[in-house]
C-alpha positions, 0 to 999 in steps of 0.5 A: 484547521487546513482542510483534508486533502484526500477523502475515502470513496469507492475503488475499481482497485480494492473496494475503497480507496484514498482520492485527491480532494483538491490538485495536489502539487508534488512534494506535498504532505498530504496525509499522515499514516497513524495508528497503534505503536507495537513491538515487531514481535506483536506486529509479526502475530498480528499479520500473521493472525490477518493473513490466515483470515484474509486467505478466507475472506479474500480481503485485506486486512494488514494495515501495518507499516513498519516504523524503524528496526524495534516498532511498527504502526497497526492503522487498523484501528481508530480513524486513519483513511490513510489506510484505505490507500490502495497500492499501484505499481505506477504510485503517485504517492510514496511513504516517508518516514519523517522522524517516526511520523509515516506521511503520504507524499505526492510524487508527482501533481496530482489532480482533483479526484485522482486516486491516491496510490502507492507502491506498497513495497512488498519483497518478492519472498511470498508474492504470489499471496499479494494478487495486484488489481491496480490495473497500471501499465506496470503492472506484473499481476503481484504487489511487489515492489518496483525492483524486484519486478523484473526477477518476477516476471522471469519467474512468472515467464518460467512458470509458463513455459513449463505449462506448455 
């Protein structure tokens, strides 16, 4: 059996996180993303039914990844560390979807120890309930995904003007 490349550790991100446990070339397989296979209607009630509790809790707590137009996977349960990867808006890891399998890929090398972070890909529509602490330099304060940033900035930058 190969060994794991990544293992869950503390994160000045989120709590935990996913880190790199050899050097890692880009391109490479380094996890996949499993969980329960559910319908886009059991997926919508169940991050609905986290969301509420979540804006209680101010944890996170959607685990799901959306699989092709009919299903989605719900990592939340069972043994994904996966799960524990932490978004950044300067990722060095993306998600593919091979063939119905969802695999964290390196984007680029990746050194021993590193956090293993993505760019989770959220649409603007309700970015102000996504905080961001990842900390990057491209960072906009909201987990967005990287082209609908600058539409937030603007946003972000009107709000501001109109406080003063």
């Amino acid at each position: 059996m190969p060994k794991s490349l990544c293992t869950v550790k503390t994160s000045k991100i989120h709590g935990r996180g996913l880190y790199a446990t050899a050097d890692i070339e880009e391109g490479t397989d380094i996890i996949q993303y499993v969980g329960e296979k559910i319908s886009k209607k059991e997926s919508t009630r169940r991050a609905l039914e986290w969301e509420a509790s979540a804006r209680k809790s101010g944890e996170g707590l959607v685990y799901i990844f959306e699989l092709d137009k009919k299903y989605d996977i719900d990592g939340r349960l069972g043994d994904n560390p996966a799960r524990y990867m932490n978004h950044s808006c300067d990722g060095n890891c993306e998600a593919i979807n091979y063939d119905g399998e969802i695999w964290i890929v390196a984007r680029r090398d990746i050194k021993e120890g590193e956090e293993l972070v993505y760019d989770y890909g959220y649409d603007m529509e309700h970015f102000l309930d996504h905080p961001c602490k990842c900390g990057s330099g491209n960072c906009i304060g909201y987990i967005v995904r990287e082209d609908q940033r600058p539409k937030v900035k603007k946003l972000l930058k009107g709000k501001k003007k109109k406080k003063k």
